[in-house]
C-alpha positions as CSV (number, residue, x, y, z in Angstrom):
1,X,-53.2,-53.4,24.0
2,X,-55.9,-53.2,26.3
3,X,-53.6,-52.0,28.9
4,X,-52.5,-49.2,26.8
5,X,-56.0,-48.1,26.1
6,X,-56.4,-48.0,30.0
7,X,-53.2,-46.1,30.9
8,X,-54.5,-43.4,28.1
9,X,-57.3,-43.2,29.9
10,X,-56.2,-42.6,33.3
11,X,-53.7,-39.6,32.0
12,X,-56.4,-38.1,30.1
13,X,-58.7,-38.0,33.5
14,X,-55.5,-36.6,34.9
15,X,-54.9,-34.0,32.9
16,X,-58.6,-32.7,32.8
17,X,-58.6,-32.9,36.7
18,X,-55.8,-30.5,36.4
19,X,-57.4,-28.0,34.7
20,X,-60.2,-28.3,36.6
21,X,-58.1,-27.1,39.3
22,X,-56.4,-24.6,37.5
23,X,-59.9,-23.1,36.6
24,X,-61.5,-23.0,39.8
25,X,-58.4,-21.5,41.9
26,X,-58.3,-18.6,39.0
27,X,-62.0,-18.4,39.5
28,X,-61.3,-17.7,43.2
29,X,-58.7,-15.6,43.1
30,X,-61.0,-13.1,40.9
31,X,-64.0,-13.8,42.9
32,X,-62.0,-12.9,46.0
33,X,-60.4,-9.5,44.2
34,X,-64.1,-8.4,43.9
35,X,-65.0,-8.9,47.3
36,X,-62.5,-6.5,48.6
37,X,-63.9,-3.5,50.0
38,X,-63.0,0.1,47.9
39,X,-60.5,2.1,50.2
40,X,-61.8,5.6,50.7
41,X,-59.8,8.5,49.8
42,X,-58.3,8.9,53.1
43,X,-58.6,6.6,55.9
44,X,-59.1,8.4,59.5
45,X,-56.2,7.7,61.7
46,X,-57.0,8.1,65.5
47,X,-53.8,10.6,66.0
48,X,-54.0,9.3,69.7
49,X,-52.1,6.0,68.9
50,X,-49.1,7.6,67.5
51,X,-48.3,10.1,70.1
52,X,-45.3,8.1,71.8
53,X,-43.8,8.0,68.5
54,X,-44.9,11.5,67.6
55,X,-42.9,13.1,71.1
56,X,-39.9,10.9,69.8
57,X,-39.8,12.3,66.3
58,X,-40.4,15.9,67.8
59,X,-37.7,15.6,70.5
60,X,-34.9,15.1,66.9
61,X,-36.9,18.0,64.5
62,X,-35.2,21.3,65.5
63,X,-38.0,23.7,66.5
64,X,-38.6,27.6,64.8
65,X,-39.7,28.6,68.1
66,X,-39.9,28.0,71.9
67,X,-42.3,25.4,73.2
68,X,-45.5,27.3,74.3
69,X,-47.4,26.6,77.7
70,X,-50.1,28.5,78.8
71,X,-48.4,30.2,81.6
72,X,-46.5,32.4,79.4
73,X,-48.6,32.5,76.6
74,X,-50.1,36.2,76.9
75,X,-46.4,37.8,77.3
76,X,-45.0,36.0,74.3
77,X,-48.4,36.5,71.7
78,X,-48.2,40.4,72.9
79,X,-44.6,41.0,71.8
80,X,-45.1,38.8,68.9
81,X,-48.0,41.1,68.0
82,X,-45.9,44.1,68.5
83,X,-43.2,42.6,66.4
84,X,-45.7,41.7,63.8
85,X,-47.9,44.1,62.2
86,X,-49.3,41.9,59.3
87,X,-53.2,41.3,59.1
88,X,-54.0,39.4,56.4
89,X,-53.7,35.8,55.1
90,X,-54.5,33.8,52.2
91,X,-55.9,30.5,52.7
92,X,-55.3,28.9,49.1
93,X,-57.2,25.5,48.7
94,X,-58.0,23.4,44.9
95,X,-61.2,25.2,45.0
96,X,-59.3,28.5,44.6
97,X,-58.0,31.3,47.5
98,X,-59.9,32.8,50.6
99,X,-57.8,36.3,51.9
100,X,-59.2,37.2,55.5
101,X,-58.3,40.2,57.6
102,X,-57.1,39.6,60.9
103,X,-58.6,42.3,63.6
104,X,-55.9,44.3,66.0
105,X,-58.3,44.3,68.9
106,X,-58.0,40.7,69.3
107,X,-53.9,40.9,69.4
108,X,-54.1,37.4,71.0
109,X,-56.0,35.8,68.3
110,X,-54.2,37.8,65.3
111,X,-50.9,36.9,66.9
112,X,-51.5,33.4,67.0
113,X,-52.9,32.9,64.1
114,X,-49.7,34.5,62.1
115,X,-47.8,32.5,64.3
116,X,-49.3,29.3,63.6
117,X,-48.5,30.0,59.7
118,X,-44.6,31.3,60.3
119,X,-44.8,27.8,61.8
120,X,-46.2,25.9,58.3
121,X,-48.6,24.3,61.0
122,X,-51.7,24.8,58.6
123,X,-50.0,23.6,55.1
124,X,-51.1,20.0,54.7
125,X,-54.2,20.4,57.2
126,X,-57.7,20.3,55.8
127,X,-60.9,22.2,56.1
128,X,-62.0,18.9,58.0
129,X,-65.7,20.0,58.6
130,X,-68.2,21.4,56.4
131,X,-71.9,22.3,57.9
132,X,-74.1,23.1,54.7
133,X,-75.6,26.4,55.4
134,X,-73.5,27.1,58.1
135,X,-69.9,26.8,58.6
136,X,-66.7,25.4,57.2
137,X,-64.1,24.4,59.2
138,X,-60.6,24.2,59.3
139,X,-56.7,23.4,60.9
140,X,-56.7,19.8,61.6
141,X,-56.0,16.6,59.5
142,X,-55.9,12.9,60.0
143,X,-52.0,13.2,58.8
144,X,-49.9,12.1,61.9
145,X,-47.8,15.1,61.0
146,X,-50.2,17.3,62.0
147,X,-50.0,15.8,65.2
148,X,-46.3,16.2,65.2
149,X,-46.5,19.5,64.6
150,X,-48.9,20.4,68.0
151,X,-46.6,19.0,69.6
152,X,-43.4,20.6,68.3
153,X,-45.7,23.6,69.0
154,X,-47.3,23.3,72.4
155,X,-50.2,22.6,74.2
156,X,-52.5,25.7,75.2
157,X,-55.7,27.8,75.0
158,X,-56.0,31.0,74.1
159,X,-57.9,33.3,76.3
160,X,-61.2,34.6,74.7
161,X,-61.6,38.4,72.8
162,X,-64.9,39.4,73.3
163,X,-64.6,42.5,74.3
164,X,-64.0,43.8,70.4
165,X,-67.5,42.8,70.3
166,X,-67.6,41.4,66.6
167,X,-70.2,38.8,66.0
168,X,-70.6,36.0,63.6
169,X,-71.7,37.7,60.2
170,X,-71.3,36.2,57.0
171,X,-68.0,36.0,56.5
172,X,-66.4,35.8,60.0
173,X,-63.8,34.1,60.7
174,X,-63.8,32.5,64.4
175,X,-61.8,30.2,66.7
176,X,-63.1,26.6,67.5
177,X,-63.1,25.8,71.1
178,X,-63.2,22.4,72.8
179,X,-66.7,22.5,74.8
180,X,-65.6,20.4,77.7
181,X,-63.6,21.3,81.2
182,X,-63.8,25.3,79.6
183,X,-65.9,27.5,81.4
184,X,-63.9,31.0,80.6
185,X,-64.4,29.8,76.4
186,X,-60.3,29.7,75.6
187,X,-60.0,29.4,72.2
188,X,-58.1,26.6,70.4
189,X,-55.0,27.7,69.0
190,X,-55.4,25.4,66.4
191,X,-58.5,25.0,64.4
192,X,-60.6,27.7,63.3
193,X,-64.0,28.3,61.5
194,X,-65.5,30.9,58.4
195,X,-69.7,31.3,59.0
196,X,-70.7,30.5,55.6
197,X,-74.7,31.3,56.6
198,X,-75.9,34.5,54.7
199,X,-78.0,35.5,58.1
200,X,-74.9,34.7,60.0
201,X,-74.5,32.3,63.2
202,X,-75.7,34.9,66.1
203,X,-75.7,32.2,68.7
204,X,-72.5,31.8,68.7
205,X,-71.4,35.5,69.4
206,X,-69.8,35.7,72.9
207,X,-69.5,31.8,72.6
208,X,-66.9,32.0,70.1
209,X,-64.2,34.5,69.4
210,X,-64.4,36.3,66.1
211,X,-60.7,37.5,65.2
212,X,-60.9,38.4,61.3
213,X,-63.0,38.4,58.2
214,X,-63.2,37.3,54.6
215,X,-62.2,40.2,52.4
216,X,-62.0,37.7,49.1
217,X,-63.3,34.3,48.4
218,X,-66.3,34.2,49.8
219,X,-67.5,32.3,46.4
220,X,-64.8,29.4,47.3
221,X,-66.2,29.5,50.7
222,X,-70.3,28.7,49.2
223,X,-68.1,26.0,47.2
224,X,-66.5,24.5,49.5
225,X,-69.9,24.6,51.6
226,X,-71.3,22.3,49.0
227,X,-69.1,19.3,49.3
228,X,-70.4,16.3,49.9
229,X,-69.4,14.6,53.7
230,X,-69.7,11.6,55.6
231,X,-71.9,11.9,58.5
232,X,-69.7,13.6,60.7
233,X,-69.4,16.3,58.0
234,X,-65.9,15.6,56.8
235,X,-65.5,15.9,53.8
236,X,-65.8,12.7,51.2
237,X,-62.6,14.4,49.4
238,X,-60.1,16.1,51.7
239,X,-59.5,20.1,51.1
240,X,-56.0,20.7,51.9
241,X,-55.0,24.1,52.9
242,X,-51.6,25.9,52.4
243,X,-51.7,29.5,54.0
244,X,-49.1,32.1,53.6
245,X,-49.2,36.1,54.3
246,X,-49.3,38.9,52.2
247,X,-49.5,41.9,53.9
């Protein structure tokens, strides 16, 4: 009898040791889920580390036109601008559309930018930079594709326009530049900037080249302005851009 009472014993400890377990590793498991860190809404991806795969997947994609360099870059924008007379864009974003007017007398500029939507390059790129007060920003992404698509595109600068002599009003739309190794300020052919400031950005006139202008949207432009960013000033949410042209 009394061994009975002990082996009932033993299986009850048994059992409540059990559940002791059971309790704690749930416990950890929710403990642990807790823990993990919020993913933002879109992680930046150092484009750099996929180019060996990027030149791969480009090398398959069939291209919509020739592979720029900078050596014939002048002839080929010229005779696309003479085979091209449209001049204005809409930029269409969630915070509604922004239609700019692309100037003739910088047929380099106007040309490439028309060229660079025929190509779909800026659909799934972002307005990736918003100054408050001054500037948005736009034409690049931390999507890999975007990447794929330079390079399906070429590698160049675009030779500066300031001779039209427009400056950086409200409302100007401008090429970004990369600041190092370019003393003759070449334009990139890529990203581009709106001045958002109602006195303008004067400092950058003859810094910059100014190729167009907001004719409508300048309210989506103060909205997007207002967005909150990280402290680089990208954006907390992305603003993806599709472009297409209507006249």
């Amino acid at each position: 009898m009394r061994s009975k009472f002990f082996l009932i014993l033993i299986l009850a400890a048994a059992v409540f040791a059990s559940c002791e377990d059971k309790k704690t590793s749930t416990q950890n498991e929710v403990e642990t889920m807790l823990e993990e860190p919020i993913q933002p809404d879109s992680s930046r991806l150092d484009n750099t580390k996929v180019e060996e795969v990027v030149e791969a997947e480009v090398e398959q994609e069939k291209r919509k036109g020739p592979l720029l360099v900078q050596e014939e870059l002048i002839p080929f924008l010229m005779e696309y601008a003479k085979e091209h007379d449209e001049n204005r864009v809409r930029i269409k974003t969630r915070f509604g559309d922004i239609d700019v007017e692309l100037f003739r007398d910088t047929p380099l500029h106007r040309a490439n930018f028309l060229y660079m939507v025929d190509q779909d390059y800026y659909d799934g790129t972002f307005f990736h930079r918003v100054s408050e007060g001054f500037v948005i920003q736009g034409g690049n992404s931390d999507n890999p594709d975007t990447n794929k698509k330079r390079h399906r595109i070429g590698e160049f600068l675009i030779p500066s326009e300031f001779e039209a002599g427009h400056r950086h009003v409200r409302g100007a739309l401008a090429a970004a530049k990369y600041s190092e190794q370019n003393v003759s300020k070449a334009s990139s052919p890529y990203e581009f900037y709106i001045v958002q400031d109602p006195g303008g950005a004067p400092h950058l006139n003859n810094d910059h080249t100014v190729f167009g202008r907001v004719i409508s949207g300048m309210d989506v432009v103060d909205e997007i302005n207002k967005v909150p960013t990280d402290e680089s000033e990208w954006p907390l949410r992305n603003i993806h851009i599709e472009m297409e042209i209507i006249d």
